[in-house]
C-alpha positions as CSV (number, residue, x, y, z in Angstrom):
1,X,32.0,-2.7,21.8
2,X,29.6,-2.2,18.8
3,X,26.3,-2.0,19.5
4,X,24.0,-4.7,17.5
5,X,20.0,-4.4,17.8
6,X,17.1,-6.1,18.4
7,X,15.6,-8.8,16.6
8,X,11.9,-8.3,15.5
9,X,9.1,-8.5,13.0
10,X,7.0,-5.6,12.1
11,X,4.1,-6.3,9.0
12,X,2.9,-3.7,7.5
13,X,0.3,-5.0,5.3
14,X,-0.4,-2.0,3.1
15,X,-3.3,-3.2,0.8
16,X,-2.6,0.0,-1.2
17,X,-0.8,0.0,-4.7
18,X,2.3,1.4,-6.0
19,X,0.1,3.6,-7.8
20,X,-3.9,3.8,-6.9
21,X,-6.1,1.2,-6.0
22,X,-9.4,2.6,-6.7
23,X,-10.2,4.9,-9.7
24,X,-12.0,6.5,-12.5
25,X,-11.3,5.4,-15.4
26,X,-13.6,7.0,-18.3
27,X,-17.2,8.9,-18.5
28,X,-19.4,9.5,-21.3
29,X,-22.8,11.3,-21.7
30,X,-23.5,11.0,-25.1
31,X,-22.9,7.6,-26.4
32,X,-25.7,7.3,-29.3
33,X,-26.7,10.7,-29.4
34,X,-28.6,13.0,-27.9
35,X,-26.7,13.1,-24.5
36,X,-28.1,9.5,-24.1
37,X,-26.3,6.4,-23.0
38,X,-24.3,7.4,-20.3
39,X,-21.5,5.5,-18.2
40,X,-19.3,5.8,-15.5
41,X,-16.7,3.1,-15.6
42,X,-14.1,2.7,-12.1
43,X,-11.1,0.5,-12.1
44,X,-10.7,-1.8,-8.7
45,X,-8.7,-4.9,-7.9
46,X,-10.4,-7.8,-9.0
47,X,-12.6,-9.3,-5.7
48,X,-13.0,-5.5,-4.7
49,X,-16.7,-5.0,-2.5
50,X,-17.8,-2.0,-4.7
51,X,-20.4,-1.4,-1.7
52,X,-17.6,0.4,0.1
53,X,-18.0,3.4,-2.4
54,X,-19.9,6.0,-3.6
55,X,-20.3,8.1,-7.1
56,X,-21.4,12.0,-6.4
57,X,-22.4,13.9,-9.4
58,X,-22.1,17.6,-9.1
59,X,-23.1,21.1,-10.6
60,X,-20.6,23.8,-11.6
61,X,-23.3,26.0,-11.4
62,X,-23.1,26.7,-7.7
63,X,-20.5,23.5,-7.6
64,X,-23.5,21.9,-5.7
65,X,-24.1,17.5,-5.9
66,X,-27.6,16.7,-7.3
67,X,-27.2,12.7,-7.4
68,X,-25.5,10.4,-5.2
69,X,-25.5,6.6,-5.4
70,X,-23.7,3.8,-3.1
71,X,-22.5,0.8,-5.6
72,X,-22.9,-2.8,-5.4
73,X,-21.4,-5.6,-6.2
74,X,-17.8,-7.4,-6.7
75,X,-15.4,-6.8,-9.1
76,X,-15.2,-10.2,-11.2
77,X,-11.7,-11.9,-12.4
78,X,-13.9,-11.7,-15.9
79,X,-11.7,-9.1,-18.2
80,X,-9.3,-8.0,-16.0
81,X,-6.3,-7.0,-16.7
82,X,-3.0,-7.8,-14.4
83,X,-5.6,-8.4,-10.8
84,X,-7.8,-5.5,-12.2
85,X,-11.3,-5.3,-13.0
86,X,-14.3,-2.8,-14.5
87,X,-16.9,-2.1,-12.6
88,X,-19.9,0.2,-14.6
89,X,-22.1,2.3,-13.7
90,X,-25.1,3.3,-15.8
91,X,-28.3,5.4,-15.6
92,X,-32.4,5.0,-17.2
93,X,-30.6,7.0,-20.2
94,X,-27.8,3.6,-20.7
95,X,-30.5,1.3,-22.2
96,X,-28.2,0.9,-25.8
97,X,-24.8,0.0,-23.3
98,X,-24.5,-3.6,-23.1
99,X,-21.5,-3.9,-20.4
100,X,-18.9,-7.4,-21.4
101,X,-19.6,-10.4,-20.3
102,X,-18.6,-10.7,-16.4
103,X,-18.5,-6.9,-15.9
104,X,-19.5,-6.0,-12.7
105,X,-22.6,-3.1,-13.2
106,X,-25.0,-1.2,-11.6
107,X,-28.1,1.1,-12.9
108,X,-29.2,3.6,-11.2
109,X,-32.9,4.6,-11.7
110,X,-33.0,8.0,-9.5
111,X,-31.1,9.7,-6.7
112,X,-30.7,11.8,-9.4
113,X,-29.4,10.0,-12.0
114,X,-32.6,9.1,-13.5
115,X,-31.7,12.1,-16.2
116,X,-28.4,10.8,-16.8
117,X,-24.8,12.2,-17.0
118,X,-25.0,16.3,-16.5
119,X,-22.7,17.7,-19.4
120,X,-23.3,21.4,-18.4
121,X,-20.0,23.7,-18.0
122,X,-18.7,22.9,-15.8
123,X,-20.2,19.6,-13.9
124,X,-17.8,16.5,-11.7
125,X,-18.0,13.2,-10.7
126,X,-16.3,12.6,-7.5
127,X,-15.7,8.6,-5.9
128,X,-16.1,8.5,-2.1
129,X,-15.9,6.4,0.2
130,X,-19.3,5.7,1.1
131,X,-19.1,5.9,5.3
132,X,-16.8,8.8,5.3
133,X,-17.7,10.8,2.5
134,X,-13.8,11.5,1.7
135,X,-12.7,11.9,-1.9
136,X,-11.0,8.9,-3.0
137,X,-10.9,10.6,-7.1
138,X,-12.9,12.4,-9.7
139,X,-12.6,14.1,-13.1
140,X,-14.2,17.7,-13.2
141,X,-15.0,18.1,-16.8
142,X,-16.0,21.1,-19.5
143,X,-14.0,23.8,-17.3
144,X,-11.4,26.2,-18.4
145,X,-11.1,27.9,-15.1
146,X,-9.3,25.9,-11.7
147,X,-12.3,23.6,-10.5
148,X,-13.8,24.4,-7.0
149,X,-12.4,23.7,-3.6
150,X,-15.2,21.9,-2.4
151,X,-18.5,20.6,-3.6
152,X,-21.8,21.6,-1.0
153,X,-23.7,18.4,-0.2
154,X,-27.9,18.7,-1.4
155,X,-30.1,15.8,0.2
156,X,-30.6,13.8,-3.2
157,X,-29.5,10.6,-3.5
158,X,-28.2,11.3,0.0
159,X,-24.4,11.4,-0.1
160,X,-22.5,10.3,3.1
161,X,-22.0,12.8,5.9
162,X,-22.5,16.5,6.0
163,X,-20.4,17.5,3.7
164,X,-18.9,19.3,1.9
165,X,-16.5,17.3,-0.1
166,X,-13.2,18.2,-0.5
167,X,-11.4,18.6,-3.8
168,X,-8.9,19.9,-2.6
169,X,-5.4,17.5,-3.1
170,X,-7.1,15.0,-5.0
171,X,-6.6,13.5,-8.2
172,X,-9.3,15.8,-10.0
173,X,-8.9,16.7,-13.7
174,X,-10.0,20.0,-15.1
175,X,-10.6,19.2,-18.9
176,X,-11.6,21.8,-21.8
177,X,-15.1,22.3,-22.4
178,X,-17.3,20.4,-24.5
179,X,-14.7,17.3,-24.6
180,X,-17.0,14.8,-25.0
181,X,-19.7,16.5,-27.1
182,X,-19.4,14.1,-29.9
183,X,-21.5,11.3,-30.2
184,X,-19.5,8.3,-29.1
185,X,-16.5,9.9,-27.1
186,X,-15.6,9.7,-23.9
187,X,-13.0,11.0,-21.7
188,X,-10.8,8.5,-20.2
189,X,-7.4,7.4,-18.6
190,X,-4.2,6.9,-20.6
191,X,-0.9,5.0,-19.3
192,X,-0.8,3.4,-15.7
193,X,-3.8,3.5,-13.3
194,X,-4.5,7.0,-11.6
195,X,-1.1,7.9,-12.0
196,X,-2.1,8.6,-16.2
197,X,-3.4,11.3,-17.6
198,X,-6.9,11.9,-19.2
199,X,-7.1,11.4,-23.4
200,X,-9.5,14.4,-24.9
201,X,-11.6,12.8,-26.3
202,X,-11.9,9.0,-27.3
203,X,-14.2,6.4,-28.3
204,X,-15.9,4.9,-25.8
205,X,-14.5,1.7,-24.6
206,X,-17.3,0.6,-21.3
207,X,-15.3,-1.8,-19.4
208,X,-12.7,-2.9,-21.0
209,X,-9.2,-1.2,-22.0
210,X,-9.0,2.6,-22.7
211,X,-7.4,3.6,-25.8
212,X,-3.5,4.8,-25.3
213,X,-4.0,2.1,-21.7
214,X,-0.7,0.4,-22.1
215,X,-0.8,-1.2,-18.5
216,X,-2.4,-1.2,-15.2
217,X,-0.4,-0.8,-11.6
218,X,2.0,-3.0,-9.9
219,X,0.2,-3.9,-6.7
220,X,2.2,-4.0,-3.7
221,X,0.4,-6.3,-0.8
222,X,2.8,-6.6,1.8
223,X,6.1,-4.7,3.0
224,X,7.8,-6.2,6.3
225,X,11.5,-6.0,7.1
226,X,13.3,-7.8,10.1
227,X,15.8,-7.1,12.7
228,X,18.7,-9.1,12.5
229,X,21.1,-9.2,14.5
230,X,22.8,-5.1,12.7
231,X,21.1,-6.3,9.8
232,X,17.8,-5.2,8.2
233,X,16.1,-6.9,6.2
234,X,13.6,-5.8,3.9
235,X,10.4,-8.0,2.0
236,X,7.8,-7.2,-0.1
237,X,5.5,-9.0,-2.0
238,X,3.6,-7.9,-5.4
239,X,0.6,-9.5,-6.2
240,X,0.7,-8.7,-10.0
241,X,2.9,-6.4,-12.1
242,X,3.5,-4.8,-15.5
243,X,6.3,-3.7,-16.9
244,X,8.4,-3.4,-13.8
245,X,11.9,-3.2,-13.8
246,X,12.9,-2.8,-10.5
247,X,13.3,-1.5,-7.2
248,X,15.1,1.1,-5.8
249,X,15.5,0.7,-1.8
250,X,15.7,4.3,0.1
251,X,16.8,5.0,3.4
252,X,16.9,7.8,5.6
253,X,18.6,8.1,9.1
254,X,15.8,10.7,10.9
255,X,17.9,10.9,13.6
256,X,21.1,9.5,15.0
257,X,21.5,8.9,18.4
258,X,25.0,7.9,18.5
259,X,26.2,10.7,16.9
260,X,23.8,13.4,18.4
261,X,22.9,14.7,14.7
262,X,19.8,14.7,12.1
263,X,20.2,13.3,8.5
264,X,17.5,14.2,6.7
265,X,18.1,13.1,3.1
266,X,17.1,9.9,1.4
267,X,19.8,7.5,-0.4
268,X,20.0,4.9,-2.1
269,X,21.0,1.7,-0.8
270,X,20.3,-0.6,-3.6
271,X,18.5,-2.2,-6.1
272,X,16.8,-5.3,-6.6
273,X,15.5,-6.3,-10.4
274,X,11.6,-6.8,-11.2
275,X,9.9,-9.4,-12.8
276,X,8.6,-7.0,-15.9
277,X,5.3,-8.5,-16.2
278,X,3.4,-11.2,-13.9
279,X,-0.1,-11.8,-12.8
280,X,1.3,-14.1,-10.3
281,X,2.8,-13.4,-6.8
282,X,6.4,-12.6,-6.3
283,X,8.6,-12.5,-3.2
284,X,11.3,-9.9,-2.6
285,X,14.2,-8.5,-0.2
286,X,17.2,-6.7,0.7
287,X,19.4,-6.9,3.5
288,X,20.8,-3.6,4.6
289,X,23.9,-4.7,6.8
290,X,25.8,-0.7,7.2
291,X,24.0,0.0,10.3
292,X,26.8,1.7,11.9
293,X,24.8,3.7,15.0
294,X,21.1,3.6,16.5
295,X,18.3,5.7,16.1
296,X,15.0,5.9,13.8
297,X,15.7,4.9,10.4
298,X,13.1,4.9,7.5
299,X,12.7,2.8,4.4
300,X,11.2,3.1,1.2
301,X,10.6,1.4,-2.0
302,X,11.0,3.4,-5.4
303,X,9.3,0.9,-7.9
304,X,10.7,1.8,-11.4
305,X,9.0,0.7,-14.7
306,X,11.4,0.3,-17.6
307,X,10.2,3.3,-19.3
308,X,11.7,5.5,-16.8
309,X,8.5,6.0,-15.1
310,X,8.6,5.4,-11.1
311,X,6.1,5.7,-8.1
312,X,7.2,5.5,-4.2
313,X,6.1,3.1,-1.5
314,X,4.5,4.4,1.8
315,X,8.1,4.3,4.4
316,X,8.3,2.0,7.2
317,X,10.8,3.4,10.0
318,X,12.7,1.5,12.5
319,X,13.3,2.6,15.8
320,X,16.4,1.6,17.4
321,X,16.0,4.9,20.4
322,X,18.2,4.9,23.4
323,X,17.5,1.7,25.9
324,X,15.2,2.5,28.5
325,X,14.5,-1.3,30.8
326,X,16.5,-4.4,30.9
327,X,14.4,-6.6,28.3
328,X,14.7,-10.5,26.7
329,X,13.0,-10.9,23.7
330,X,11.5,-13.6,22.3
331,X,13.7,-15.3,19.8
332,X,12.8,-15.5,16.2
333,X,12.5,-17.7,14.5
334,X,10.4,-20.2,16.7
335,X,10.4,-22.7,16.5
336,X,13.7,-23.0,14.8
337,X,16.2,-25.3,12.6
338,X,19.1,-25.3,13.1
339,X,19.6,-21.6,14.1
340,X,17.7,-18.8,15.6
341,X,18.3,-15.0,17.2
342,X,18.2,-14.5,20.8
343,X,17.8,-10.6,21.7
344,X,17.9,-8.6,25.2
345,X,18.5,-4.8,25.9
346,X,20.3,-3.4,28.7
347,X,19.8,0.4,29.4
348,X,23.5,0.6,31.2
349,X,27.1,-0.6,31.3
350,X,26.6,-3.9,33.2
351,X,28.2,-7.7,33.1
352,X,26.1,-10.1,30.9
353,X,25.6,-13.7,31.0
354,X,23.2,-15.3,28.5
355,X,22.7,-19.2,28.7
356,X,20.2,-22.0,27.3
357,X,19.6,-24.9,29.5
358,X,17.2,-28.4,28.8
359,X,13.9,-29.0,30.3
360,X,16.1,-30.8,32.9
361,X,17.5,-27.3,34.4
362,X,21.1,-28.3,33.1
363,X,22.9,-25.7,31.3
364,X,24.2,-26.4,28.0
365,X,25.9,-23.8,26.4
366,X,27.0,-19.7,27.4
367,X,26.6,-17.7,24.8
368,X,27.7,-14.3,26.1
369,X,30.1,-13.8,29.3
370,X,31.4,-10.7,29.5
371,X,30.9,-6.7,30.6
372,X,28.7,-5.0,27.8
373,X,28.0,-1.4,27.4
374,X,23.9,-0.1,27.0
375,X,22.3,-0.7,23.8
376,X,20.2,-3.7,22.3
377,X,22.0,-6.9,21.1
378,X,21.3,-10.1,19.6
379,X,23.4,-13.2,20.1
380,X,22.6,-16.3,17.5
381,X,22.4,-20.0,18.7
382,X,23.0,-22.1,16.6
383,X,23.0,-26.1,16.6
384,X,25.4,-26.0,13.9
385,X,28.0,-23.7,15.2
386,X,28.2,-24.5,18.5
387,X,28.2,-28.1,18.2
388,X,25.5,-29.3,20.1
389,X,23.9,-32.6,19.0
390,X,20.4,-31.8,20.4
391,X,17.1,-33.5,19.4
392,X,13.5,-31.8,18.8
393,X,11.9,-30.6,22.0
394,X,11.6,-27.3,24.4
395,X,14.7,-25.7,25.5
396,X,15.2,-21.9,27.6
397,X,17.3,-19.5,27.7
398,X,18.4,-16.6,30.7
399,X,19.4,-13.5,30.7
400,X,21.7,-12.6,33.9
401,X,22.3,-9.0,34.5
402,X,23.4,-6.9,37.9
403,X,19.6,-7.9,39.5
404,X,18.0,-8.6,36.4
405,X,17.0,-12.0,35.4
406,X,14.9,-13.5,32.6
407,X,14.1,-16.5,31.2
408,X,12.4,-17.3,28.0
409,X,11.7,-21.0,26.1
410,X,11.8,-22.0,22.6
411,X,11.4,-24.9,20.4
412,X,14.1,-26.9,18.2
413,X,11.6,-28.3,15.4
414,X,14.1,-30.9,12.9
C-alpha cells in the first residue's frame, strides 16, 4: 500500500528579504569641505520604525565606539524605490544637507556626534539593533589591513548592552584609505541592496539613489507550503520586485525513513517564472507531487534575477517521521466547497474505517474500508465525486481503528 501523508498548513512568515532588509547604504564626512556636512544614509522597507536601531561610530585607534545614537522615526512611501525608503542621519556639522522632501531624518546634537563623522584611519559605522546590541551591518572605512573582530563598547552615547560588538560574519567593508577625502564624495552601495558592493568614491547622493544603484531587493513576505494528500505544495508571496526572473525550487531529502538512508544534496525540482519588475504583490506556488517515501524533507527558494545574479530563501522542512499515536486531523480546508482533505495516522498495521455522517447520526458515505499498513494518509471527500447532493450545514467524520475512535466535524459552506 503506498503511504500518502498528512494534510497541514505550516506559515512561515519570514519578514526578511531575498537579499537584506535593513542596511547602509552611503557615508560622507566631507560634503562642503572641511570634513563638514556629514551623513549617514540606511535603506529600510518603506513603513519601517527606525526606533528599533541604532548607529555606533567607532575608532580604529583602539577599535573603541565614541558615539552611539538610537534613531527615530518611520520610513515614508516619499522616494522610495520598489517598497524601499531613505532614512538620514545627520550631525551639528550637516547644517548645508537639506535631506528630499519626505525623507525620514534625524540630527544628532551629541552622544558623540556633535563633532561629526570621524575620518581617521581607520574608523566604522556599525547598525544595531538597538535592544540587543547585535550587528545588523556596517562599512569600516580608510583601512588597508583586515578590520577588527570586535569593537569595545565606551559609555558615550550609551550603546546597547555590554558589548563588545561583533564584527565578526557581518557584512562589514574594509575600503582603501582616504576614499572619501574629496570634497563632495561619498562611499556608497552599488547593484542590489546589501548584497552590492561599495563604489570608491562617488558623489554624494543623501537619500535618494546611489550612483551605479540599478535596483533594490525583491522582498519576500510570506513562504507556506501545504500537505496534500503526497503532494506538497509550495506558496510565496513578494511584496515588490525588480528585475526578477524566476524561481528555482530546491529540495533536499535530510533523511529517509523508508529507505533507512541520508540524502544530503539539494536538487532542483522546478521552476516557476517571475514578474521582472512590480511594486505590487504577487502570489506564487509549486506542487511537488514525487514524494515517493517519508521522512524530513527541506525546501528552498533560489530567486534568480535575469542578469544571472541569484540569492537563496531561508528552507522550510517537512517532517513526515515514523507514526508514533493513532491521530484524526482536522480537515482542510474548512469550511469547504465542494471538496476537502480528511487526514489520520496510524502507528501499526491495523483495519481502517473512515465515515462522515449528518448532524442526525446517519452515516452517509465510507470512505476507506480496508486493512492499512502504519504511516499517515489523507482520504478526500468530495461532494462532487462521490455524488452526494448535500446542502450547507455541519457534518462529522470517524475514524475506526482496533480500539481507537475519533470523531471530528466540519462545515459544507456553498
Amino acid at each position: 500500500m503506498k503511504k500518502i501523508l498528512t494534510v497541514s498548513v505550516v506559515t512561515i512568515l519570514l519578514n526578511l528579504m531575498l537579499y537584506a532588509q535593513v542596511w547602509i547604504n552611503e557615508i560622507s564626512y566631507d560634503m562642503t569641505g572641511a570634513d563638514t556636512d556629514d551623513f549617514i544614509e540606511i535603506v529600510a522597507p518603506t513603513g519601517t520604525d527606525m526606533s528599533i536601531y541604532g548607529i555606533l561610530l567607532a575608532n580604529g585607534n583602539g577599535d573603541v565606539s565614541y558615539g552611539y545614537t538610537q534613531l527615530s522615526g518611520t520610513i515614508s512611501s516619499t522616494n522610495a524605490n520598489n517598497g524601499f525608503g531613505f532614512f538620514l542621519l545627520l550631525s551639528n556639522e550637516s547644517s548645508s544637507i537639506t535631506p528630499p522632501a519626505g525623507i525620514t531624518y534625524l540630527t544628532v546634537t551629541g552622544s558623540g556626534f556633535g563633532s561629526g563623522i570621524q575620518n581617521g584611519s581607520p574608523d566604522g559605522i556599525l547598525l544595531l539593533n538597538h535592544s540587543t546590541g547585535a550587528t545588523i551591518h556596517g562599512i569600516w572605512y580608510e583601512e588597508t589591513d583586515t578590520p577588527p573582530s570586535s569593537i569595545t563598547r565606551n559609555s558615550t552615547g550609551s550603546p546597547p548592552g555590554t558589548g563588545p560588538y561583533s564584527m565578526t560574519g557581518v557584512d562589514v567593508e574594509s575600503l582603501g584609505e582616504s576614499d572619501v577625502s574629496d570634497v563632495g564624495m561619498s562611499l556608497s552601495m552599488s547593484g542590489s541592496g546589501k548584497s552590492g558592493v561599495w563604489e570608491v568614491p562617488t558623489s554624494g547622493t543623501p537619500g535618494s539613489m546611489n550612483t551605479g544603484q540599478t535596483s533594490l531587493p525583491v522582498e519576500l513576505v510570506k513562504f507556506t507550503f501545504l500537505l496534500k494528500g503526497n503532494e506538497v505544495h509550495l506558496k510565496w508571496i513578494t511584496k515588490t520586485e525588480v528585475n526578477n526572473y524566476g524561481f528555482e525550487i530546491e529540495k533536499c531529502l535530510t533523511q529517509s525513513l523508508s529507505q533507512g538512508k541520508g540524502v544530503n544534496g539539494w536538487e532542483k525540482i522546478g521552476f516557476v517564472p517571475g514578474a521582472g519588475n512590480s511594486n505590487s504583490p504577487r502570489n506564487y506556488s509549486f506542487a511537488d507531487k514525487n514524494i515517493v517515501s517519508y521522512g524530513k524533507i527541506s525546501y528552498r527558494l533560489k530567486q534568480l534575477d535575469s542578469d544571472g545574479k541569484f540569492e537563496y530563501s531561508k528552507t522550510v522542512e517537512v517532517d513526515f517521521g515514523s507514526v508514533k499515536d493513532f491521530a484524526l486531523f482536522q480537515n482542510y480546508p474548512n469550511p469547504f466547497n465542494p471538496s476537502t482533505f480528511i487526514s489520520y495516522s496510524i502507528p501499526q498495521a491495523v483495519h481502517v474505517k473512515l465515515s462522515v455522517f449528518n448532524v442526525l447520526g446517519s452515516e452517509i458515505v465510507t470512505l476507506v474500508h480496508e486493512f492499512q499498513e502504519a504511516g499517515y494518509y489523507s482520504k478526500e471527500f468530495s461532494i462532487d465525486q462521490n455524488g452526494l447532493n448535500l446542502t450547507n450545514g455541519v457534518y462529522f467524520y470517524k475514524l475506526e481503528v482496533g480500539n481507537f475512535t475519533a470523531t471530528k466535524k466540519f462545515i459544507l459552506m456553498k
